[in-house]
C-alpha positions in Angstrom: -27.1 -20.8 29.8 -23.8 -22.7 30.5 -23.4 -23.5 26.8 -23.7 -20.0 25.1 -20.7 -18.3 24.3 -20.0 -14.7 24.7 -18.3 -13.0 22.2 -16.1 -10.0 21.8 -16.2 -8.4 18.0 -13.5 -6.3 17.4 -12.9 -4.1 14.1 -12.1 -0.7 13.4 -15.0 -0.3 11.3 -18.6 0.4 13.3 -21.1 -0.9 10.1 -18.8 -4.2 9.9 -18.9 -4.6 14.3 -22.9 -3.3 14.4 -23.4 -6.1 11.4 -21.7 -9.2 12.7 -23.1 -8.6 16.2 -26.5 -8.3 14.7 -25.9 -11.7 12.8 -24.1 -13.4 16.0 -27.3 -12.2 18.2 -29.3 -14.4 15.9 -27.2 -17.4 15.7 -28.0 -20.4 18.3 -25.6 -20.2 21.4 -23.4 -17.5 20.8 -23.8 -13.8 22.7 -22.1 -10.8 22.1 -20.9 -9.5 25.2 -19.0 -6.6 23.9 -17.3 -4.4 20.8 -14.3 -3.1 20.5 -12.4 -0.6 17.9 -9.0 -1.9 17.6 -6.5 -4.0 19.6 -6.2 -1.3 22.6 -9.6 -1.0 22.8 -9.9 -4.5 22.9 -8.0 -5.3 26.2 -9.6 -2.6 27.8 -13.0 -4.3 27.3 -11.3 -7.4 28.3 -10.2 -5.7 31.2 -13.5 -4.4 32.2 -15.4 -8.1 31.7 -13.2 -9.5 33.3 -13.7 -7.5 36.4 -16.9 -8.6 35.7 -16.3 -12.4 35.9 -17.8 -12.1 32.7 -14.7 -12.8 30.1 -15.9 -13.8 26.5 -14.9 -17.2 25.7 -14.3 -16.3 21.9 -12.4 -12.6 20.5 -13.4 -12.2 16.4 -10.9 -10.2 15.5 -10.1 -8.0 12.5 -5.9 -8.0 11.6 -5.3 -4.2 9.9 -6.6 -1.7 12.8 -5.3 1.7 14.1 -3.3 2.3 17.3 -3.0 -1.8 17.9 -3.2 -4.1 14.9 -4.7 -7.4 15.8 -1.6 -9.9 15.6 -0.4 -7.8 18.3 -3.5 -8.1 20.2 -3.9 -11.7 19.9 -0.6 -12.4 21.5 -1.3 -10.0 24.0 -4.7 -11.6 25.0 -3.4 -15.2 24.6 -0.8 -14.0 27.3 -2.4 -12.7 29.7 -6.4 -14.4 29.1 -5.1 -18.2 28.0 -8.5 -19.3 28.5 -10.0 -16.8 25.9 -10.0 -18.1 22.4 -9.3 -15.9 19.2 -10.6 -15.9 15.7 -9.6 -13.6 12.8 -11.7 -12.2 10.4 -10.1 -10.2 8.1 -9.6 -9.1 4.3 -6.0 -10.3 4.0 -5.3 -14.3 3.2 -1.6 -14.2 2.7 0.1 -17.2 4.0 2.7 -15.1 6.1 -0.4 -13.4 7.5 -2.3 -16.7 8.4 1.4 -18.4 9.8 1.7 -14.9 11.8 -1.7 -14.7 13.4 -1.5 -18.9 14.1 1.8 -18.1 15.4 0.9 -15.7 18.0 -1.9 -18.2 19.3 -5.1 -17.8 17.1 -7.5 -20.4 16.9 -9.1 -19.5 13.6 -9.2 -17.7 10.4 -11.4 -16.8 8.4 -12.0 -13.8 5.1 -14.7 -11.5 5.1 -16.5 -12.9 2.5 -17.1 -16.2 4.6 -20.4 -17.4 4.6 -22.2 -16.1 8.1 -22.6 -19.2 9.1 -19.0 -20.3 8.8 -17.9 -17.6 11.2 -20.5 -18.9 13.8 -19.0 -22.2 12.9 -15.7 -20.9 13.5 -16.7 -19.0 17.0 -18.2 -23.1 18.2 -14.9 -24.5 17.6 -12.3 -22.5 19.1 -15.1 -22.5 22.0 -14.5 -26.0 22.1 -10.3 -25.7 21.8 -10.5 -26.2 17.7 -9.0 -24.4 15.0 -10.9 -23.3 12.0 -9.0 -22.2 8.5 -11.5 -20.5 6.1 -11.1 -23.3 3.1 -9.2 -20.7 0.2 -6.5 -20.1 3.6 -6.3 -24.1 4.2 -6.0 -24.4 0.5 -3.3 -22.3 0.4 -1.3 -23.5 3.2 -1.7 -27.2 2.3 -0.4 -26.2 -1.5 2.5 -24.7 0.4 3.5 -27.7 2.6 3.1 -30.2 0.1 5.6 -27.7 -2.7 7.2 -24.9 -0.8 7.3 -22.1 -4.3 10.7 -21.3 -4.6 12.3 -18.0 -6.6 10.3 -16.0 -8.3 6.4 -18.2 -7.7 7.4 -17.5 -4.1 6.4 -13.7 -4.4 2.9 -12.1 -4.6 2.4 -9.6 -7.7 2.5 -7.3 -5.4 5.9 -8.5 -4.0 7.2 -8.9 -7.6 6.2 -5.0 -8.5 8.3 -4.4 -4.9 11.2 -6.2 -6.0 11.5 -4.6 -9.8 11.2 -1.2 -7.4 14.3 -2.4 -5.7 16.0 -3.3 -8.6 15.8 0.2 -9.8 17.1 1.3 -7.0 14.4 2.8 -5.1 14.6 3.3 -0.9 11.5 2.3 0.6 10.3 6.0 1.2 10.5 6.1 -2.7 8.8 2.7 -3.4 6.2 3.9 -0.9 5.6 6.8 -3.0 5.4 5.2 -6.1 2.6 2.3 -4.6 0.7 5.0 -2.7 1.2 2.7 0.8 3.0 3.9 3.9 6.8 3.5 4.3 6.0 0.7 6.7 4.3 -1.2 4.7 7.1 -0.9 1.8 9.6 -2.0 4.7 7.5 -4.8 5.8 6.9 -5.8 1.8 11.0 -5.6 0.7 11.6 -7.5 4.0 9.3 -10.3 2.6 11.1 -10.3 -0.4 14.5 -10.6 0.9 13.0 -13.3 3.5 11.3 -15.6 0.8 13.6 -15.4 -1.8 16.6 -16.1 0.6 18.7 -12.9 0.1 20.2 -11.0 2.9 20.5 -7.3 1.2 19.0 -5.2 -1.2 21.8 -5.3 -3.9 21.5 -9.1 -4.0 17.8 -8.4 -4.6 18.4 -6.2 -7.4 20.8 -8.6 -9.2 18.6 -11.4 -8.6 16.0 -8.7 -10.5 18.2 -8.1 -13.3 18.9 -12.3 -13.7 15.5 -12.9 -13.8 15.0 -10.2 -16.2 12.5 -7.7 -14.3 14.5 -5.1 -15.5 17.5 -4.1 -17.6 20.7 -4.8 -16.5 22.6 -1.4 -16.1 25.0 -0.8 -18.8 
């Protein structure tokens, strides 16, 4: 039983943990040795294995959860378990989001519509201190390298919408309004902007708007 490795699932939704542990149980050499809710949750259950001598050697771990989002997890676990690998599984393929979750020390990342068996796949190779990209993130980050996007292609649609919404003038309790997302999530978006498209302030963002003819220059 040396060569099975225990896993730790760990989502805030109970039909997506009850359905990956199900498929893990199945798969050759992998055991489930615990669930867990969020990113707070998830340290306590490492807390409690591992006064257990039983630490899983993998973490699958979603990235947008309550209380304790997962990139804050993972470089809480790297930290204080080094020996404990993790893997994301997650919605969200950004490239900031895959350089952030690498960043804090994942060893893996993968979407949710992965094949099953590429998340087992993932789970063997950080077991064995490798990292797995799901292909579309690899794809995306090797595009990247080889031509960094530069002014406008830099930005996401929904990065573009944020950026004619700061042209106008919005404040980001206003743009969150407008998008229906929380006012930290309009901060983290217009900080993205500003960060990708080199600009150090919101009026430079809003002229650079008005050049590139997202909206009407005043007057």
């Amino acid at each position: 039983m040396q060569d099975v490795i225990g896993v730790l699932v760990v989502d805030d939704h109970a039909v997506v943990r009850r359905g990956l542990a199900a498929y893990l149980e199945s798969a050759a050499g992998i055991e489930v040795i615990g669930e867990a809710s969020d990113g707070q949750d998830a340290l306590a259950q490492l807390a409690r294995l591992a006064s257990q001598e039983n630490l899983p050697k993998v973490v699958l771990m979603d990235v947008l959860m309550p209380r304790m989002d997962g990139l804050t997890a993972i470089g809480a676990i790297v930290a204080k378990y080094p020996d404990v690998r993790v893997v994301v599984l997650t919605s969200f393929g950004e490239t900031e989001r895959v350089h952030a979750a690498l960043q804090a020390g994942a060893a893996g990342y993968l979407l949710k519509d992965a094949d099953p068996d590429e998340v087992a796949a993932a789970i063997r190779a950080a077991a064995r201190g490798e990292v797995h990209l799901d292909p579309a993130v690899a794809g995306r980050l090797t595009r990247q390298l080889v031509s960094p996007p530069m002014g406008l292609t830099a930005l996401t649609p929904r990065e573009r919408t944020i950026l004619t919404l700061v042209g106008r003038g919005l404040s980001n309790r206003q743009i969150a309004t407008e998008l229906s997302i929380s006012e930290r999530t309009a901060r983290t978006h217009v900080s993205h902007v500003l960060t990708k498209l080199q600009l150090s302030s919101r009026t430079q963002a809003a002229l650079f708007a008005i050049r590139e003819g997202l909206i009407d220059s005043p007057g």
